[in-house]
N, C-alpha and C positions, 0 to 999 in steps of 0.2 A: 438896745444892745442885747436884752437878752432874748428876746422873738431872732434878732439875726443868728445867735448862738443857736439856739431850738433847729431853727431852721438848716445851719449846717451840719448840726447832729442824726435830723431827720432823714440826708441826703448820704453822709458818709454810712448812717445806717442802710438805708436801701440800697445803695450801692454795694456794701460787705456782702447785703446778703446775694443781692443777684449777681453779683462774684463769684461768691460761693456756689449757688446753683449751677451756675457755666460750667465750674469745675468739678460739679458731682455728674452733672449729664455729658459731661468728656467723659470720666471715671469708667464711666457705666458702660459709657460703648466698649470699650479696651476689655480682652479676656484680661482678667487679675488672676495672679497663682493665690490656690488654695490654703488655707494655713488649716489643714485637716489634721485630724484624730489619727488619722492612718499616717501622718507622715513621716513618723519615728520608723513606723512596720516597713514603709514605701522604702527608705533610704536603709534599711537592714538587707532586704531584701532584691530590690531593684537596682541600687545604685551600683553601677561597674567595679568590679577591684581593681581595675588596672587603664580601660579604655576610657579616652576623656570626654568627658560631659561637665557642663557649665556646671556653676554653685547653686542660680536658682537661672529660670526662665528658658523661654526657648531656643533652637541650634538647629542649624541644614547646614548649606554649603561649606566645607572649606576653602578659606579663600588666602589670598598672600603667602604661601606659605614660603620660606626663604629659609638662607642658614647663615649665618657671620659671625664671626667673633665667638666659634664655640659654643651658642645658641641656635637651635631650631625654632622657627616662632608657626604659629600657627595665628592663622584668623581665621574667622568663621563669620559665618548670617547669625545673627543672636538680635532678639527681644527680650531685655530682660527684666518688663514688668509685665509676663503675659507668660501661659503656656500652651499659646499656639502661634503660628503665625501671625505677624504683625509687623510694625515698624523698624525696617533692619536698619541692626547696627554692623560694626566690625568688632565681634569678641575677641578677644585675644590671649595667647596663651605661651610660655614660651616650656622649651625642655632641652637638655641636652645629650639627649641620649633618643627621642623620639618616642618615649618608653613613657617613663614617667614626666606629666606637663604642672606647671604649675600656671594658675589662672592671674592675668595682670586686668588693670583696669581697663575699660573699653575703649579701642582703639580711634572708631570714626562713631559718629553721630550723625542723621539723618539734619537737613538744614531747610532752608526755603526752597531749595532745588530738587530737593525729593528724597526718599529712603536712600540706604547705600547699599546696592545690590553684590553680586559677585562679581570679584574680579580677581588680582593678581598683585604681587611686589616683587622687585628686581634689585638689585644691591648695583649701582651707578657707581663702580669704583674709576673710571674716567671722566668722573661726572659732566659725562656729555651733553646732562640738563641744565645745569648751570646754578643749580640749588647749594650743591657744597660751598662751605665758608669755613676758614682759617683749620684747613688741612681736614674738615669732618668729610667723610664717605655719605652720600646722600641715598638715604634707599627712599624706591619710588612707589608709590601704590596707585595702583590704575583699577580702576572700580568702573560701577554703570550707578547712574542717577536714575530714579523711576519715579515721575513727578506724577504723585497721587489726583492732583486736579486736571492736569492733562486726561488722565486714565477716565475718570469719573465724567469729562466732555466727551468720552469716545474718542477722543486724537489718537492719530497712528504716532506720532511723536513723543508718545512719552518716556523713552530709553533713551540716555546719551553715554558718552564715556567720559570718565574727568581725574584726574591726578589730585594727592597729594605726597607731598614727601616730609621724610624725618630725618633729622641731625644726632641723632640719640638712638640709633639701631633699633628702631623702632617702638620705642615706646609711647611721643606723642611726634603728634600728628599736624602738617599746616595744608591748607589744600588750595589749590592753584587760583590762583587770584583771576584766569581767564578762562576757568573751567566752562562749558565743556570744551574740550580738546576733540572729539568727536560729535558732531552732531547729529542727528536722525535724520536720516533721509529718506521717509517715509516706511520705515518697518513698522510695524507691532511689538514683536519681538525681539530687539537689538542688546545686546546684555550677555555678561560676564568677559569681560576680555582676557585674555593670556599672554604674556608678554615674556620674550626671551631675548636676547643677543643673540645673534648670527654672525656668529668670528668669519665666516668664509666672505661673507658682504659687507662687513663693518654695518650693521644698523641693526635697531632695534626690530622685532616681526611679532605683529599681533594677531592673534585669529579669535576671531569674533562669534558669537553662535548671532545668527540672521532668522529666526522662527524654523525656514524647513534647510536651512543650507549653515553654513560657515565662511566667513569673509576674512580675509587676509589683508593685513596694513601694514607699514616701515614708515620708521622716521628713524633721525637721528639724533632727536634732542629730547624725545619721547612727548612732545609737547605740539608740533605737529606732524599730521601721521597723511601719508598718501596710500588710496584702495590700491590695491594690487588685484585679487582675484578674487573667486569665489570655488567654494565645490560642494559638492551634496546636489543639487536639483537642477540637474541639465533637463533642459526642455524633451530630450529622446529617451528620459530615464531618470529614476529615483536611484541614489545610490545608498546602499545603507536601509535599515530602517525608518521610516517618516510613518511610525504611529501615533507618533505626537510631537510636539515645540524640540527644536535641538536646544542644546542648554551645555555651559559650562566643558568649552571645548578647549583642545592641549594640544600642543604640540613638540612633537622634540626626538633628536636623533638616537639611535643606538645602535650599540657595533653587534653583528649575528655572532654567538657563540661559536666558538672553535674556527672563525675566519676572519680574516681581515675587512670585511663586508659590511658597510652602515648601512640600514633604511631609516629612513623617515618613520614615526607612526604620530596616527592622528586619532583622539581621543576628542566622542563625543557621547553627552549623554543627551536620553530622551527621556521626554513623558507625556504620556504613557507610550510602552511600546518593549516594554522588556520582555525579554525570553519565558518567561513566568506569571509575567502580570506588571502591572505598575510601571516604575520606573526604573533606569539601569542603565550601562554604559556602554558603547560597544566601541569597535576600533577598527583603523583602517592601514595598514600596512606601503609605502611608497615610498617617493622621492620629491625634495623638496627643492625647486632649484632658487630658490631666493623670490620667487615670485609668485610661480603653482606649484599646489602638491596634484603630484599625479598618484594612481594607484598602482602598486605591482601589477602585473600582468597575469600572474599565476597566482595570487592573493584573489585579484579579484574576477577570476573564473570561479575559485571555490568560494566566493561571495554567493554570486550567485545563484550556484549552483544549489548552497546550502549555509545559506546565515548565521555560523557560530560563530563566531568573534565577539565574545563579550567579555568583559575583562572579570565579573563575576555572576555565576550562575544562579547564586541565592538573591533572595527579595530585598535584601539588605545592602544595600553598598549603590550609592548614586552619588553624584555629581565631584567624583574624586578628581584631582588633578594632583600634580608632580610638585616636589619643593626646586626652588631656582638657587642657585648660587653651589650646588653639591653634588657631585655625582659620588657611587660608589667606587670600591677598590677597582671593580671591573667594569667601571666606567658605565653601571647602569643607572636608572632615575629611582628616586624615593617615592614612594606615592601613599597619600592617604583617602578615607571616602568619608560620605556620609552612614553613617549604620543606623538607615531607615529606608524607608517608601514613602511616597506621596499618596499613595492609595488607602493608609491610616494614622500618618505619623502625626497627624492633631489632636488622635484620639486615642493613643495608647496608654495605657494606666501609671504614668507617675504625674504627680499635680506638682512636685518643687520645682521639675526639671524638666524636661524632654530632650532625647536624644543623646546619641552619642556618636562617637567618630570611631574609625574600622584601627585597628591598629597599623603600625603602619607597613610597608611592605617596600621588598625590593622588584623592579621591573628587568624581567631579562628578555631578550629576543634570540626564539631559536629558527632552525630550518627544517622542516618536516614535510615528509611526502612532496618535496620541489615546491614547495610553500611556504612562510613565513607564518609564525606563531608567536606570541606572547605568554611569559611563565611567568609566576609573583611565587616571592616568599616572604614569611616575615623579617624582618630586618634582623641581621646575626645580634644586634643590640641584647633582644629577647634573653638571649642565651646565656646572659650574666646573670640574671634574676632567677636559674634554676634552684631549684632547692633540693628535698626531701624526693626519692629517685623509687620509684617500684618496677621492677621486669620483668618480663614473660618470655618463653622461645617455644617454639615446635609444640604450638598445641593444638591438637586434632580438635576439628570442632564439628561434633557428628550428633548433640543436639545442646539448646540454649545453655551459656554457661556464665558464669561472672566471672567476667575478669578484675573491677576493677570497686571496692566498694571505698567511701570516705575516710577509712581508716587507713588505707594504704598514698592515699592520695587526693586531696581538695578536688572534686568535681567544678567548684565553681572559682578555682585559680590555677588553671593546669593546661599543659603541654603535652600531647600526647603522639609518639610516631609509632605506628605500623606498617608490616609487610605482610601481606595475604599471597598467596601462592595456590593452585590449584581452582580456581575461581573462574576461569573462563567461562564456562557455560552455567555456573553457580553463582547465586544470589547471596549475599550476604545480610544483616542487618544489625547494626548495633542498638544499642535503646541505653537510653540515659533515664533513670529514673527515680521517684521519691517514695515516701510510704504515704502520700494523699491520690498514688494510682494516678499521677501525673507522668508524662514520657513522653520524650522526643526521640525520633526514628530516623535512622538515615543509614544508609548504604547504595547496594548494588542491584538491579533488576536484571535479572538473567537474560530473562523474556523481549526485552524493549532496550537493552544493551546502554542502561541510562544509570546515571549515580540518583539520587532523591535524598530530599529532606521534607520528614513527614511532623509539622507540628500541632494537628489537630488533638491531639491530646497531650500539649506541653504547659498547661495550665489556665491561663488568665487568658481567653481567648472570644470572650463576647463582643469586646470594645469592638471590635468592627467583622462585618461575616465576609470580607474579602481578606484577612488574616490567613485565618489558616483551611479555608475552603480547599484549596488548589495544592495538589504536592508540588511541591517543587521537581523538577527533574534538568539534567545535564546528560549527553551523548558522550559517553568517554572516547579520548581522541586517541591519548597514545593506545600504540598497540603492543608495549613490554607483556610479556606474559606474565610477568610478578605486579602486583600492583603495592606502592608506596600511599602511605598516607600521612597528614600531618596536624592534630586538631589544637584548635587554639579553642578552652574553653574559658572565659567570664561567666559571674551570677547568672546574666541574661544574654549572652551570643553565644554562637559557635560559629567558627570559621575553619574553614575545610579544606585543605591543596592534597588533592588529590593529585596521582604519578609527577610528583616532584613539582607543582603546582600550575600545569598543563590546563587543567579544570578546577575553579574556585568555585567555593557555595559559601556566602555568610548567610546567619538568620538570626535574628534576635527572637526570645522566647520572656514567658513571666511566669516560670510557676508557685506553685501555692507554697514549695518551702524548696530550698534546695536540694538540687538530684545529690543523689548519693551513693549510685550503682550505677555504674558503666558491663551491662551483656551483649553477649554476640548469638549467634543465631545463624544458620544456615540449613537451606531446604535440601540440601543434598551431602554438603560437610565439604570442607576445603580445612586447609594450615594454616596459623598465624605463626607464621614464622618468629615476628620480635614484636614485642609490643611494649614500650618505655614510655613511663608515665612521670613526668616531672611535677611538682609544684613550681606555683611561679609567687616567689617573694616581691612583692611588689607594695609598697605600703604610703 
């Protein structure tokens, strides 16, 4: 009896421990967050006062975003025992104002069927799915599966589409018992879906990003979906940029300012292949007749002719998409992004967290030069969170001056609008800056008729040498002879709507302590007409 006892103790032993080793050599593969010395200095310094970023672990896409019951929710691509890419979950977040989010437990969880990549959620108030029970509104969430052993065999199969839905406005989650609802049909790239209603045709309409193209689906019970079309890569022609995988594609209507006149616009981002470097979104202006989107006509002559249509000009801001269930007063879309690049966002200097999301923004559509254009502003929300107010008028500016130091107004929580005047063939430059001779540079180039953001001396800037190598640069569109501007600054971005928000730049930045001087600068001297500098209370 007691050799038998030895004997099972010998075995439960060996087995604890090569248990255990399994579980240290899992461990070990996985990036683990830091629990460093610096993380007190990290989260003083780095962490957002206002834009949202996870508690700990890593963040990319927005994804679900929806609105009901006087909550906005946000989900997102989140790993959150890593800070870098890895195993996606659904983070999730909810706000009611778009402004400030507060963080909820995680939404989906990767399973046998693979990680849970980008997708979408829709609020099924006729629950055409068939999910609602005893009077609840069923909202739907339509994700991509990315089956890690498919990938690792080389299979072109590895992206599907799959549902689930929630009884509780989304807080947890069931997922379809006959997922996928989409299968691969021999893409590589198949992934992130977008899903809307289409009141003109009763059905649901998905658009798919397809590696170098976008593919379009309907159904009506959201559970099965028939191809309808594609667009992006006619055999006679590339449409759009294809300098890299399309990714995280939108679609949805909006009426032209000051007419009775809707287009279609289709939003897609790519990587690589942005205006600047990396990644970034661009968009496509048309009509949608329930089947194909076609292009404008005169949208895409000036396509051609010259590729700016990007929805922001800075390094910062990728794979945004719209919230569903909400339009604004004037019936425009809400939109958020990601506030990073793919070109170093694994390796940017915080260890608790990585990333953060763009604040959020309204979409307007105007008509310029017999063209169609896209304008963003921050959401009127903002503007309850004003504080502590500084002002300036009619200041000649004929050499460097400060306008703006810490005492007057938070560099690293503020709202800032100007009008310059006299600026046509005049360059301007503002500079944000600290006393570690740290600065970030942005304005106007006389010479090259382009806005830039210049961060090579904005601090923390080793982690990777395609950061701040490259200026950023945008072609100003409007041609007001006054030019408006509009800054949103946090600890670490700034976001830019230049002529009424015609031309966006975000950039996220680290420097070694917070700017605390905001000066202007010009090579020949122009007027700042107003310059109003809010704080933004935000806590």
């Amino acid at each position: 009896m007691k050799k038998s006892n030895s004997k099972i103790l010998v075995i439960i032993i060996l087995c604890t421990v090569f248990a255990c080793k399994e579980q240290a050599n899992k461990q070990d593969k996985e990036p683990k967050i830091s629990n460093t010395q610096n993380q007190e200095t990290e989260e003083v310094l780095y962490r957002p006062n206002y834009h949202f970023t996870p508690d700990v672990g890593w963040m990319n896409d927005p994804n679900g975003m929806f609105y009901y019951n006087g909550y906005y929710h946000l989900y997102y691509q989140h790993y959150p025992d890593g800070n870098k890419w890895g195993p996606m979950h659904w983070g999730h977040a909810t706000s009611n104002d778009m402004i400030k989010w507060k963080e909820q437990p995680i939404a989906l969880f990767p399973d046998e069927k693979g990680y849970i990549f980008s997708g979408s959620a829709v609020v099924d108030i006729e629950n055409t799915s068939g999910f609602g029970t005893d009077g609840k509104v069923p909202i739907i969430a339509i994700f991509t599966y990315h089956n890690k052993e498919r990938e690792k065999a080389k299979r072109l199969d590895v992206e599907s589409q799959a549902i689930a839905y929630s009884l509780d406005e989304g807080l947890t989650w069931t997922k379809y018992s006959n997922n996928p609802v989409i299968k691969n049909p021999g893409i590589k790239d198949f992934r992130d879906p977008k899903v809307s209603w289409n009141a003109e045709y009763k059905k649901w309409v998905m658009v798919l990003a397809a590696h170098d193209k976008v593919m379009f689906y309907s159904s009506k019970d959201l559970k099965s979906w028939e191809l309808l079309s594609d667009f992006g890569d006619d055999l006679s022609k590339k449409v759009g940029t294809h300098g890299g995988v399309w990714e995280c594609p939108d679609l949805f209507p909006l009426p032209i300012e000051g007419s009775n006149e809707t287009k279609w616009v289709l939003y897609v981002s790519v990587n690589p292949g942005g205006p600047n470097g990396g990644s970034a979104t661009q968009y496509f202006i048309g009509d949608f007749d329930g089947t194909t989107f076609t292009m404008d006509k005169e949208f895409e002559e000036n396509l051609n002719n010259n590729h700016n249509f990007w929805i922001d000009f800075g390094k910062d801001n990728y794979a945004g998409v719209t919230f569903s269930n909400i339009s604004s007063k004037t019936n425009g879309k809400f939109y958020m992004g990601w506030m990073s690049n793919w070109e170093y966002a694994n390796d940017v200097p915080t260890e608790t967290w990585r990333s953060a999301m763009t604040l959020a923004r309204e979409i307007k559509m105007i008509k310029d030069n017999n063209s169609y254009r896209l304008s963003f502003k921050p959401v009127e929300e903002i503007n309850s969170y004003k504080g502590k107010k500084f002002k300036k008028e009619d200041i000649k500016i004929k050499e460097p001056i400060i306008l703006l130091q810490s005492a007057n107004a938070s560099l690293s929580h503020s709202i800032i609008d100007f009008e310059i005047s006299n600026f046509e063939n005049q360059g301007f430059t503002f500079k944000l800056s600290n006393d570690k001779e740290n600065n970030l540079l942005f304005g106007y180039n006389e010479n090259s008729k382009v806005f830039f953001i210049d961060r090579s001396k904005s601090g923390k800037t080793d982690f990777s040498e395609k950061f701040s190598k490259k200026i950023s640069v945008a072609k100003r569109i409007s041609n007001n002879k006054k030019l408006t501007g509009k800054i949103i600054l946090d600890k670490t971005s700034i976001e830019i709507f230049f002529d009424g928000g015609s031309t966006v730049m975000t950039e996220i930045f680290f420097p070694e302590t917070p700017f605390e001087k905001l000066s202007l600068e010009s090579n020949k001297g122009l007027t700042l007409e107003t310059l109003i500098a809010n704080e933004l209370n935000i806590n």
